[in-house]
PDB file of N, H, CA, C and O in Angstrom:
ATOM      1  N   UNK A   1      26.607 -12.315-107.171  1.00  0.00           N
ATOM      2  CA  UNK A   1      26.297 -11.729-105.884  1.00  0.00           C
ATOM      3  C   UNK A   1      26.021 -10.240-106.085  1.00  0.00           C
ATOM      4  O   UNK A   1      26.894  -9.416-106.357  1.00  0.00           O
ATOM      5  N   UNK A   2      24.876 -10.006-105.944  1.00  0.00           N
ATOM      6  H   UNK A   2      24.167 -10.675-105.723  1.00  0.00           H
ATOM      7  CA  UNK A   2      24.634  -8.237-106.113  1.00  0.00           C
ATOM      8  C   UNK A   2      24.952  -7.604-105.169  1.00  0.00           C
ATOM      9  O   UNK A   2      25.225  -6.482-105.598  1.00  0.00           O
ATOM     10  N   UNK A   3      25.151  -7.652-103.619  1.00  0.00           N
ATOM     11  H   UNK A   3      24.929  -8.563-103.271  1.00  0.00           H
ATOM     12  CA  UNK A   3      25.718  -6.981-102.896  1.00  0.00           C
ATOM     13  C   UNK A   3      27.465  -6.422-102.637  1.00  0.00           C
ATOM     14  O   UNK A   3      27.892  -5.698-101.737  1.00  0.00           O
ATOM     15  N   UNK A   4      28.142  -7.001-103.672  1.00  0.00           N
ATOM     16  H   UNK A   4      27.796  -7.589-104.403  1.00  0.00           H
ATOM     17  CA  UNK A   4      29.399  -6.882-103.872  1.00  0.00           C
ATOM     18  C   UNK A   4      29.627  -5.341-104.439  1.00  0.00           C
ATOM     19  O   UNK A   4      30.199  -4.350-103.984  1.00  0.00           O
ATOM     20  N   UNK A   5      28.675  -5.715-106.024  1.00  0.00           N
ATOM     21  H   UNK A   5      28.210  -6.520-106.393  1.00  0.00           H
ATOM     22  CA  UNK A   5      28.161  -4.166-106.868  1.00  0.00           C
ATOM     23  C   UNK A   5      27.933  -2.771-105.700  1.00  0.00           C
ATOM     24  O   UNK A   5      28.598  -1.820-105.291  1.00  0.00           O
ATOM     25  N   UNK A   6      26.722  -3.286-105.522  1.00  0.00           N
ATOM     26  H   UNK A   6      26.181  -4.058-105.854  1.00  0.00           H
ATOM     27  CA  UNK A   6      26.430  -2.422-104.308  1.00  0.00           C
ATOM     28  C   UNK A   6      27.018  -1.612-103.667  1.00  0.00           C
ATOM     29  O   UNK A   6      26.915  -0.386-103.706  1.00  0.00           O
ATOM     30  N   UNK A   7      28.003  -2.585-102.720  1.00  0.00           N
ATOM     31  H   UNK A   7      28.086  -3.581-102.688  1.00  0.00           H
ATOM     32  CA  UNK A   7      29.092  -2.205-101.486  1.00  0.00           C
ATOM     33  C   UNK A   7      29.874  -1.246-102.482  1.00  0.00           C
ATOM     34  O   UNK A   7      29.694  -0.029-102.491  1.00  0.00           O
ATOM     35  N   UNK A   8      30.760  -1.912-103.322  1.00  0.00           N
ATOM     36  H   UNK A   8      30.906  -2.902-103.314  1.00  0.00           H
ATOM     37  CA  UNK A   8      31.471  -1.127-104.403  1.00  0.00           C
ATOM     38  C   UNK A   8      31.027   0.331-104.774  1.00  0.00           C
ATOM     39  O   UNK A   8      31.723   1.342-104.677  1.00  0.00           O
ATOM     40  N   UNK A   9      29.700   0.242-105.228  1.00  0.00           N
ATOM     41  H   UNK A   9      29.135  -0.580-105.306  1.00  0.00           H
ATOM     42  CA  UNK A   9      29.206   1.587-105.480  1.00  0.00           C
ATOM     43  C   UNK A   9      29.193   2.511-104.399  1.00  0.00           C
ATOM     44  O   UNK A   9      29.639   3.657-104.454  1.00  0.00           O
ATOM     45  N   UNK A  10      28.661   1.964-103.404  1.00  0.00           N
ATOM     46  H   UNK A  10      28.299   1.033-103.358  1.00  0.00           H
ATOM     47  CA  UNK A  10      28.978   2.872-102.361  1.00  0.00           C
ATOM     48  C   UNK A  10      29.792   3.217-101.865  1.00  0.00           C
ATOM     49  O   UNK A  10      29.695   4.243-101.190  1.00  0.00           O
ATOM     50  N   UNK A  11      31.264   2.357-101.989  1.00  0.00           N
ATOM     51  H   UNK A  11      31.342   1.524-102.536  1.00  0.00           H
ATOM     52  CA  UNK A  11      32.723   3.067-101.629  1.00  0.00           C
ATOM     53  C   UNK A  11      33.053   4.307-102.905  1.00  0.00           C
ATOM     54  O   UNK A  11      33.745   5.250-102.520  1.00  0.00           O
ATOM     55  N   UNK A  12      32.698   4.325-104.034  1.00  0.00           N
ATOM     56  H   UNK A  12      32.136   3.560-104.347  1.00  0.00           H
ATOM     57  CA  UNK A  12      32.805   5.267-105.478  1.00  0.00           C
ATOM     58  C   UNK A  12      32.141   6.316-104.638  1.00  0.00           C
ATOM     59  O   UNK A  12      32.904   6.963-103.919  1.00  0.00           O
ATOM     60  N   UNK A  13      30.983   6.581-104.597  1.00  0.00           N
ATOM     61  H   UNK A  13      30.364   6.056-105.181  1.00  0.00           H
ATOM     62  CA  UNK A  13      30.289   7.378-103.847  1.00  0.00           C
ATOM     63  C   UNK A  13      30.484   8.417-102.973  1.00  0.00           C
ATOM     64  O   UNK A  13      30.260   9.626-103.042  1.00  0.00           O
ATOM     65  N   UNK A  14      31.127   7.418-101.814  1.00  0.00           N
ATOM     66  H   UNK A  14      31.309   6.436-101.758  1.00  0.00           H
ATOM     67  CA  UNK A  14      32.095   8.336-100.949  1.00  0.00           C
ATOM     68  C   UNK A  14      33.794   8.510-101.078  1.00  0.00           C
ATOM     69  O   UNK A  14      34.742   8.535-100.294  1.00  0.00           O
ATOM     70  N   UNK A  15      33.664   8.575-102.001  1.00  0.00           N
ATOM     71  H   UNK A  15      32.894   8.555-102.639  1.00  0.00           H
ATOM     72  CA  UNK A  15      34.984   8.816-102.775  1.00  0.00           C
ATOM     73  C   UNK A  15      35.924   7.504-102.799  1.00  0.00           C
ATOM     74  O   UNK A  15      36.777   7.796-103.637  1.00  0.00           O
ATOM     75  N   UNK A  16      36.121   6.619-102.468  1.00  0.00           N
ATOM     76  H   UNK A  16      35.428   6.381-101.788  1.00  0.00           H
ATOM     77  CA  UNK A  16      36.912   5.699-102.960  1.00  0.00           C
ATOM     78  C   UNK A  16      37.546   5.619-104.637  1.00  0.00           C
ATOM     79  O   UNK A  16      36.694   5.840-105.497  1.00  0.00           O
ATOM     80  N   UNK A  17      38.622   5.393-105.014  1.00  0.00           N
ATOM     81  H   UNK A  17      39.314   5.213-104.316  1.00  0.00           H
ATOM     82  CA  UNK A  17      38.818   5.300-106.067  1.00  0.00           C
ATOM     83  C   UNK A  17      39.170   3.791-106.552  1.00  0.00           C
ATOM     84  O   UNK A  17      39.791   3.118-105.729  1.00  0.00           O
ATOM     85  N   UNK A  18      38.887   3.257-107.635  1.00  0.00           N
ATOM     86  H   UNK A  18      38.383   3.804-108.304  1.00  0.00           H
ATOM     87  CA  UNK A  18      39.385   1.944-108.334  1.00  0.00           C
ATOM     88  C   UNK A  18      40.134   1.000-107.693  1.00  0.00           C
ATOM     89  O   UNK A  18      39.860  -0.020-107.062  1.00  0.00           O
ATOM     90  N   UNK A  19      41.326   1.670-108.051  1.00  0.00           N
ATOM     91  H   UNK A  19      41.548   2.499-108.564  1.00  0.00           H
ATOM     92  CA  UNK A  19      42.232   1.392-107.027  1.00  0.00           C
ATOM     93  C   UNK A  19      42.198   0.610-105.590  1.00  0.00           C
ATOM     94  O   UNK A  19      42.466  -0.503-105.136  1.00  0.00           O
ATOM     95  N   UNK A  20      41.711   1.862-105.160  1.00  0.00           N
ATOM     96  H   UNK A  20      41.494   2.766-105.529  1.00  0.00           H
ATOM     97  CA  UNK A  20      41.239   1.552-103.050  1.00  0.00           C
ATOM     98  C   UNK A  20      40.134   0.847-103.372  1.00  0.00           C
ATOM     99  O   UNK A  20      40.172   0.139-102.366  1.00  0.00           O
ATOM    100  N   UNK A  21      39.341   0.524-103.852  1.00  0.00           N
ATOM    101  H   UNK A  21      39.310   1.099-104.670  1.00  0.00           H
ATOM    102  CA  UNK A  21      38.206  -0.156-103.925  1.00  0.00           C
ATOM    103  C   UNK A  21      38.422  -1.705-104.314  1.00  0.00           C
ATOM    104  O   UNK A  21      37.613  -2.548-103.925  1.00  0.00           O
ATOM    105  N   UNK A  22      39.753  -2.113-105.241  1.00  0.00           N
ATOM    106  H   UNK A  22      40.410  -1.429-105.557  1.00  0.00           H
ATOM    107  CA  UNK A  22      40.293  -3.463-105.283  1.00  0.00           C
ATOM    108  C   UNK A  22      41.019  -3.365-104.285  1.00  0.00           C
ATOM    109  O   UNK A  22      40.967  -4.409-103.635  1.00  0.00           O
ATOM    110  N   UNK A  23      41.805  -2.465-103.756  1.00  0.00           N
ATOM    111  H   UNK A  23      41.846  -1.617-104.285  1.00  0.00           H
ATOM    112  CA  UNK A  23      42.475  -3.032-102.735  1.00  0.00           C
ATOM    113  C   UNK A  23      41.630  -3.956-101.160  1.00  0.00           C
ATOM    114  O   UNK A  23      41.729  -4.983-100.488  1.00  0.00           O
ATOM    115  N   UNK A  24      40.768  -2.593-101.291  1.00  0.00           N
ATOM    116  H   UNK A  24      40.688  -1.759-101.837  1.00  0.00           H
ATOM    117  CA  UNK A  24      39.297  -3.048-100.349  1.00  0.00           C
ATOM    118  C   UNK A  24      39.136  -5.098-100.092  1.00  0.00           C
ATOM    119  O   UNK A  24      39.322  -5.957 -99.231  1.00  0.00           O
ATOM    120  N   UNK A  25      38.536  -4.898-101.946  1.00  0.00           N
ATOM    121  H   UNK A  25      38.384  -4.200-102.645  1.00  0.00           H
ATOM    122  CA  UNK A  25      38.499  -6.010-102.394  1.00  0.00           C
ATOM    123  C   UNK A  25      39.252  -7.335-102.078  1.00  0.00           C
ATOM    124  O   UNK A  25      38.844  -8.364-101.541  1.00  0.00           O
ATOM    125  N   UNK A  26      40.610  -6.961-102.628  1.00  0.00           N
ATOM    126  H   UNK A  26      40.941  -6.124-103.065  1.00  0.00           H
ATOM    127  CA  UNK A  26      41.368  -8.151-102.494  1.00  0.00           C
ATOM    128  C   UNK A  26      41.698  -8.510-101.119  1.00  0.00           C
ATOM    129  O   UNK A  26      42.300  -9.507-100.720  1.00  0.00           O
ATOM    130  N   UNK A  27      41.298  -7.719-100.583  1.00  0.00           N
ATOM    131  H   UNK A  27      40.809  -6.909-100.907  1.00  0.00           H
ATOM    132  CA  UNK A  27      41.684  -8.208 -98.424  1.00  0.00           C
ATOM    133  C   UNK A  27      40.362  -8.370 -98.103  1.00  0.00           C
ATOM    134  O   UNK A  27      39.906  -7.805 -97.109  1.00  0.00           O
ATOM    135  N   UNK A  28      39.460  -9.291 -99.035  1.00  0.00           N
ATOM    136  H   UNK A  28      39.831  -9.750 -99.843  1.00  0.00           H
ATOM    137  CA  UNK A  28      38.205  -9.717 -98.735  1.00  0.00           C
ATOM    138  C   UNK A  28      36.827  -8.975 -98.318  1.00  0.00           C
ATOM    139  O   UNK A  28      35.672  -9.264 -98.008  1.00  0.00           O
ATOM    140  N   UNK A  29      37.559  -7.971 -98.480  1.00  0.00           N
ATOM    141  H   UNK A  29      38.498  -7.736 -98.732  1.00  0.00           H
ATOM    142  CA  UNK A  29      35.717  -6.987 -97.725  1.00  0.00           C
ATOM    143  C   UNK A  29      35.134  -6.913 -99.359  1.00  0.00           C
ATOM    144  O   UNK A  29      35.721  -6.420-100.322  1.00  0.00           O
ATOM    145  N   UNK A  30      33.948  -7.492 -99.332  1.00  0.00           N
ATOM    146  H   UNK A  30      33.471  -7.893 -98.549  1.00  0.00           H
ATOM    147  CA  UNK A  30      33.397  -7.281-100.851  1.00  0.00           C
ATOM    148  C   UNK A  30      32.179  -6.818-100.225  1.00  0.00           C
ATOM    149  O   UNK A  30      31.526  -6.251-101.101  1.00  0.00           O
ATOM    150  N   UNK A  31      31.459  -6.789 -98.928  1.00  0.00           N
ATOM    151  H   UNK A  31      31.989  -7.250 -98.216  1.00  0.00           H
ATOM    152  CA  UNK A  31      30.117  -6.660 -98.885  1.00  0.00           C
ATOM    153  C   UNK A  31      30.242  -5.348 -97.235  1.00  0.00           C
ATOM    154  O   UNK A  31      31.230  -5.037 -96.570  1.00  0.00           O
ATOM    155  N   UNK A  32      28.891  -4.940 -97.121  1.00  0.00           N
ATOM    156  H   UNK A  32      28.088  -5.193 -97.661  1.00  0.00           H
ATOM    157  CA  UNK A  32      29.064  -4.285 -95.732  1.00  0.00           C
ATOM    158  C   UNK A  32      29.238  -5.160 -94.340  1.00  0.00           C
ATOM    159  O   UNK A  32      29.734  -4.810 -93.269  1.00  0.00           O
ATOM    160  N   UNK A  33      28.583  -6.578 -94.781  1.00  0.00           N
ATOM    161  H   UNK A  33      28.179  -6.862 -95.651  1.00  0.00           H
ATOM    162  CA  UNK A  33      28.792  -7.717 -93.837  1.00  0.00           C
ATOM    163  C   UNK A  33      30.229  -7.788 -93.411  1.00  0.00           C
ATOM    164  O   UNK A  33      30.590  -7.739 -92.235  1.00  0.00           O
ATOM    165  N   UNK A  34      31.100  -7.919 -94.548  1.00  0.00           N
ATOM    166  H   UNK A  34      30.807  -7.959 -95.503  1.00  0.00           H
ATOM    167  CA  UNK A  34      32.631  -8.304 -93.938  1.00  0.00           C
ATOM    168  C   UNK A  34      33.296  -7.320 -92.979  1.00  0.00           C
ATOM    169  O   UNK A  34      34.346  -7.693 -92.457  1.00  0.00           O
ATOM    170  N   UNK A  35      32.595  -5.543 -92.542  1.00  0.00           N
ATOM    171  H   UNK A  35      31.742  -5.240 -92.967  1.00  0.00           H
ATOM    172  CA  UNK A  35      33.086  -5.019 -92.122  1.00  0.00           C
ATOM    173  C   UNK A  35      33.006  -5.350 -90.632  1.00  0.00           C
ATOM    174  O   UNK A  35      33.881  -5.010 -89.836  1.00  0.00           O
ATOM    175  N   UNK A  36      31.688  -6.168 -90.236  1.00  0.00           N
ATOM    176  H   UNK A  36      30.977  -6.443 -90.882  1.00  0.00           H
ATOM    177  CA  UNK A  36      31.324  -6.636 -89.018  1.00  0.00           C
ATOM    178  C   UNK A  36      32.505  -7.149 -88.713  1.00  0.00           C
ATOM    179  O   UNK A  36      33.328  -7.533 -89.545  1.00  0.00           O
ATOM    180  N   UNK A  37      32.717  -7.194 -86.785  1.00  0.00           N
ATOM    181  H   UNK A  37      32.049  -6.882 -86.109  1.00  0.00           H
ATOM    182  CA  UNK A  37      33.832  -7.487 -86.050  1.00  0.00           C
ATOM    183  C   UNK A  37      35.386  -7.112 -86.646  1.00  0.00           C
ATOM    184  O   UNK A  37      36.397  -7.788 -86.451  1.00  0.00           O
ATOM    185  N   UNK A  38      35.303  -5.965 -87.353  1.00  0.00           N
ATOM    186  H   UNK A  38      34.482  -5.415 -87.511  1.00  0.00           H
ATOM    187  CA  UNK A  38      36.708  -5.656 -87.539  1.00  0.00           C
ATOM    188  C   UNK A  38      36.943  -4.410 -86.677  1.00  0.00           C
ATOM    189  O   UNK A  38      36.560  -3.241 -86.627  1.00  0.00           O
ATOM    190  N   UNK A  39      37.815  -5.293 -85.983  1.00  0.00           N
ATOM    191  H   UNK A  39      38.126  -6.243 -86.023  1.00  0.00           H
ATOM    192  CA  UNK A  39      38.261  -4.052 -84.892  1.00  0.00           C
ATOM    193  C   UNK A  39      39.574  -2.644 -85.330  1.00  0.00           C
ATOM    194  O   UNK A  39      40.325  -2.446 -86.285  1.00  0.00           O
ATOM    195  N   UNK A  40      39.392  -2.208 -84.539  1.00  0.00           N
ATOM    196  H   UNK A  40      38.782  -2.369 -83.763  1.00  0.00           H
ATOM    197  CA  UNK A  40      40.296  -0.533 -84.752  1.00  0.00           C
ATOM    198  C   UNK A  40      41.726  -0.948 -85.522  1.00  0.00           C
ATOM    199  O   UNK A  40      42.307  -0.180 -86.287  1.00  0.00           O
ATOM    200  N   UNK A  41      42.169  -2.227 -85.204  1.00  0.00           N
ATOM    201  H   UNK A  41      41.696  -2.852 -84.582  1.00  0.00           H
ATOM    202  CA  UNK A  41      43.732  -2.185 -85.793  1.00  0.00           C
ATOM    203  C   UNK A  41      43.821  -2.692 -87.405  1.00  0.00           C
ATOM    204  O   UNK A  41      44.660  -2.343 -88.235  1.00  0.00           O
ATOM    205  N   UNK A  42      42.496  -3.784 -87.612  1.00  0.00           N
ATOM    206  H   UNK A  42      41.815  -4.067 -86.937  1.00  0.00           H
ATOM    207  CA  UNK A  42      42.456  -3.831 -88.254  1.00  0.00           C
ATOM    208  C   UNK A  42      41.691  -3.051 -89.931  1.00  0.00           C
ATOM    209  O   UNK A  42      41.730  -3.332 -91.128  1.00  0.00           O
ATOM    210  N   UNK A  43      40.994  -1.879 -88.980  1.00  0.00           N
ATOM    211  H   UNK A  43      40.962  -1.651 -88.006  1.00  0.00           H
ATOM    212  CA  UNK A  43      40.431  -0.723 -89.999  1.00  0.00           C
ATOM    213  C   UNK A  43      41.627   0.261 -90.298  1.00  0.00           C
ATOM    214  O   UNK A  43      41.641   1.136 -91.164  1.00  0.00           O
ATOM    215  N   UNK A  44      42.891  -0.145 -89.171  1.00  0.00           N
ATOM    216  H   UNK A  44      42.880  -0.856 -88.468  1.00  0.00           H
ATOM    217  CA  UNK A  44      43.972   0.552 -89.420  1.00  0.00           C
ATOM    218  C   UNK A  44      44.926   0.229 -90.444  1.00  0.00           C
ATOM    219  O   UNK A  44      45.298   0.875 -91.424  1.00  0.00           O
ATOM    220  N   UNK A  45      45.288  -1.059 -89.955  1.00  0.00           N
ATOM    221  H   UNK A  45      44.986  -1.584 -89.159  1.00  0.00           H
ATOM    222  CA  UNK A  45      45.897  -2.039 -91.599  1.00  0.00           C
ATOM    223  C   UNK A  45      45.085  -1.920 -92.492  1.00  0.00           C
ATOM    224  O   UNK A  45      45.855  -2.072 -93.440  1.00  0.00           O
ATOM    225  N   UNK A  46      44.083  -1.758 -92.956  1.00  0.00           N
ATOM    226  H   UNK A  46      43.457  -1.634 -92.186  1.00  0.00           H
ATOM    227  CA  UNK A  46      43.186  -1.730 -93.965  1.00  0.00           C
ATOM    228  C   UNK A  46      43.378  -0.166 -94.531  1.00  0.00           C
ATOM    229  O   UNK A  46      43.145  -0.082 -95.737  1.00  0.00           O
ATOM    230  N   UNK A  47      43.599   0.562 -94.153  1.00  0.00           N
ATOM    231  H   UNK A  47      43.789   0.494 -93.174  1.00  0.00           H
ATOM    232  CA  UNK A  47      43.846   2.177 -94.288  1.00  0.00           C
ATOM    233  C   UNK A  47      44.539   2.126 -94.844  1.00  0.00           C
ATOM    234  O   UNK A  47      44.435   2.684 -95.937  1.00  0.00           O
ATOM    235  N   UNK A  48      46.413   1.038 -94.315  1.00  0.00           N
ATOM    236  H   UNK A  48      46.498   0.585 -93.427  1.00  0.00           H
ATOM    237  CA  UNK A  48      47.264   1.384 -94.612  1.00  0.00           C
ATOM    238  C   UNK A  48      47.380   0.690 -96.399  1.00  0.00           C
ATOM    239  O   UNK A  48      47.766   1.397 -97.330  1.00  0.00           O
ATOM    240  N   UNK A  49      47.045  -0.493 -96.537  1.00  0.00           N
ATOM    241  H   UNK A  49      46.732  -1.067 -95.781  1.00  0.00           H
ATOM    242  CA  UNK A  49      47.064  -1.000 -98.222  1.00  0.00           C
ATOM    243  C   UNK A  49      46.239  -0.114 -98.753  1.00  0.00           C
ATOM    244  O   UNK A  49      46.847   0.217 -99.771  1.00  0.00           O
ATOM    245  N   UNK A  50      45.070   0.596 -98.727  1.00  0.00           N
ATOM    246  H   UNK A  50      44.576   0.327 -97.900  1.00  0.00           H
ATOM    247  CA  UNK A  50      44.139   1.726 -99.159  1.00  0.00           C
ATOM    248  C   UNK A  50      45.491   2.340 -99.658  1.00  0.00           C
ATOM    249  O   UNK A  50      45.798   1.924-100.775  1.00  0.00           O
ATOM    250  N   UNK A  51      46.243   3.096 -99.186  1.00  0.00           N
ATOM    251  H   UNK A  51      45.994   3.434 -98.278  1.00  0.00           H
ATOM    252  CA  UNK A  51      47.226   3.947 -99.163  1.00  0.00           C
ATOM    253  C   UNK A  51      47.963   3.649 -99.582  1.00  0.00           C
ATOM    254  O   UNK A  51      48.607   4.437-100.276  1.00  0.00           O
ATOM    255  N   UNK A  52      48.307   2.500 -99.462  1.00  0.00           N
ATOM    256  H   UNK A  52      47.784   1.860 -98.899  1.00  0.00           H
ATOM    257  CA  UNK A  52      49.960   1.793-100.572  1.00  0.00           C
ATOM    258  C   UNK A  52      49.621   1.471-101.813  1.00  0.00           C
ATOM    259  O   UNK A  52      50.423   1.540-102.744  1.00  0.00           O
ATOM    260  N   UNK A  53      48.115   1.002-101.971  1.00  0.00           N
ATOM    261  H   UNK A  53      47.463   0.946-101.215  1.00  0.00           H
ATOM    262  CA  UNK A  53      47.422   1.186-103.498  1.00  0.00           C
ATOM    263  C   UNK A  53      47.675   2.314-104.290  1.00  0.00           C
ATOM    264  O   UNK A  53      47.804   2.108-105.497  1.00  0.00           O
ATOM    265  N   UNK A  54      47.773   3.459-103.873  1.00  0.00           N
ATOM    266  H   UNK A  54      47.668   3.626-102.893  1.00  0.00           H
ATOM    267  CA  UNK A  54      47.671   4.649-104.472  1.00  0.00           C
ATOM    268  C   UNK A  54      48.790   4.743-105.777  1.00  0.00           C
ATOM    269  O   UNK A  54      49.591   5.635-105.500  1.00  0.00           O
ATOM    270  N   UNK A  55      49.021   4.294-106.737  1.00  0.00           N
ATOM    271  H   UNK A  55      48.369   3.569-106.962  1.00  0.00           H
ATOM    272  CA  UNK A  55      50.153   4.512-108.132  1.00  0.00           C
ATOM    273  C   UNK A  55      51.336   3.263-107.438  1.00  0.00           C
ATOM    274  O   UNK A  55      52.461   3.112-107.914  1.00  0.00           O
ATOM    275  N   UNK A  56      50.752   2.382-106.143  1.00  0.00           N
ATOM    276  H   UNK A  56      49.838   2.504-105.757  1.00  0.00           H
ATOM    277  CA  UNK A  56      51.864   1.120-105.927  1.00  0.00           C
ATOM    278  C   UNK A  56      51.316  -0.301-106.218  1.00  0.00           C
ATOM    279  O   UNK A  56      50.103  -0.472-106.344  1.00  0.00           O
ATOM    280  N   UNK A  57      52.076  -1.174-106.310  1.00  0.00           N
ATOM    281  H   UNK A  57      53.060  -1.034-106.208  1.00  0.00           H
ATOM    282  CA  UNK A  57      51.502  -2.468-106.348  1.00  0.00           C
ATOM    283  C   UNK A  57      51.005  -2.492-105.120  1.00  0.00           C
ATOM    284  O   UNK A  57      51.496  -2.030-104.090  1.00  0.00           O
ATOM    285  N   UNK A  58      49.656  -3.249-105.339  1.00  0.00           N
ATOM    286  H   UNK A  58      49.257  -3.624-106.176  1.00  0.00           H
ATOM    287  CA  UNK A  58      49.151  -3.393-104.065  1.00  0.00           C
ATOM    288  C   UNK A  58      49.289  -4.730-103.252  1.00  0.00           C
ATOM    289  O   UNK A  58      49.472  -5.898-103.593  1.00  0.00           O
ATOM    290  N   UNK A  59      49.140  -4.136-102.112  1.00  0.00           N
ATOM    291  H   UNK A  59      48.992  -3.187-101.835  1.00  0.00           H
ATOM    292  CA  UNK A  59      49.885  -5.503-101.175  1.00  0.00           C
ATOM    293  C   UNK A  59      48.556  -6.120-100.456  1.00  0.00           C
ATOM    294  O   UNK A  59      47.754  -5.371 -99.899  1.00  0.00           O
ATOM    295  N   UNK A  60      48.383  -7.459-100.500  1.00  0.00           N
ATOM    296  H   UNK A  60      49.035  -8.068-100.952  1.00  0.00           H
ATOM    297  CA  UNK A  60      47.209  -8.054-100.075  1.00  0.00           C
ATOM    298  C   UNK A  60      47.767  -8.665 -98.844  1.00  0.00           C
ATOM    299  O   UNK A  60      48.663  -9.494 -98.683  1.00  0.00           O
ATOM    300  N   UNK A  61      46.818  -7.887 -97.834  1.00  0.00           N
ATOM    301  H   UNK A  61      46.090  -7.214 -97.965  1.00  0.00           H
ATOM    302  CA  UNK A  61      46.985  -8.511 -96.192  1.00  0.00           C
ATOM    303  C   UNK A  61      45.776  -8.761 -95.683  1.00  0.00           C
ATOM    304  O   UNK A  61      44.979  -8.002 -95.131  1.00  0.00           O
ATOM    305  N   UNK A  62      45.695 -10.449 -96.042  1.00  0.00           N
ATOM    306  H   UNK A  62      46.343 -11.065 -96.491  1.00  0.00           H
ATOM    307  CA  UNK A  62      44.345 -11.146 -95.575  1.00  0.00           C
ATOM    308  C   UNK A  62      44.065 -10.944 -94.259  1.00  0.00           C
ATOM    309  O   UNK A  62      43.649 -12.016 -93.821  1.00  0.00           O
ATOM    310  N   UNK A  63      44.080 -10.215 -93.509  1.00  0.00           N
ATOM    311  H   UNK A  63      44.418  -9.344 -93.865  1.00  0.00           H
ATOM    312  CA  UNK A  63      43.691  -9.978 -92.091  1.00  0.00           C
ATOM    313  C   UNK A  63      42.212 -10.647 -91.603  1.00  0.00           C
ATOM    314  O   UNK A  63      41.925 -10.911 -90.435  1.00  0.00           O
ATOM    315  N   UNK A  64      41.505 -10.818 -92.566  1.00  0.00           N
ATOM    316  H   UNK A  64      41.738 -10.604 -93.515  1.00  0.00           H
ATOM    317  CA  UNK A  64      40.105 -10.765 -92.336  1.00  0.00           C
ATOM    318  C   UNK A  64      39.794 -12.449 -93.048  1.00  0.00           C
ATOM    319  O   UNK A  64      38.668 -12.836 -93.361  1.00  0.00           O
ATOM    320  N   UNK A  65      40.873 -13.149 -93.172  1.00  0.00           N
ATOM    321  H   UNK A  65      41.787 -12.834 -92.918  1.00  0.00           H
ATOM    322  CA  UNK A  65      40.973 -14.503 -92.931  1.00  0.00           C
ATOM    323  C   UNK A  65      40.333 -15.655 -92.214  1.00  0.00           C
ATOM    324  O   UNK A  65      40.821 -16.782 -92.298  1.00  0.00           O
TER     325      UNK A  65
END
């Protein structure tokens, strides 16, 4: 799937790091498509594993299930 690459590159880009970018990942957003219909709480939970990624195990919260 080349749009995965893509998306990816473009989170590096605007600064995302490794890290936040699997975390991204593993709670299913691999493309700009998956960001469709995610509402405010859930760009909020999504912030928050971004953030618990940082030097922690990261915690996968399929929200987007």
């Amino acid at each position: 799937m080349a749009a995965q690459p893509a998306f990816n590159a473009t989170l590096t880009r605007i600064g995302f790091n490794n890290d936040a970018i699997a975390a991204i990942n593993l709670n299913q957003i691999m493309t700009s498509e998956s960001l469709i219909g995610m509402t405010k709480d859930d760009v909020e939970q999504l912030m928050k594993v971004i953030y618990s990624s940082q030097g922690q195990p990261v915690i996968v919260m399929p929200f987007m299930a």
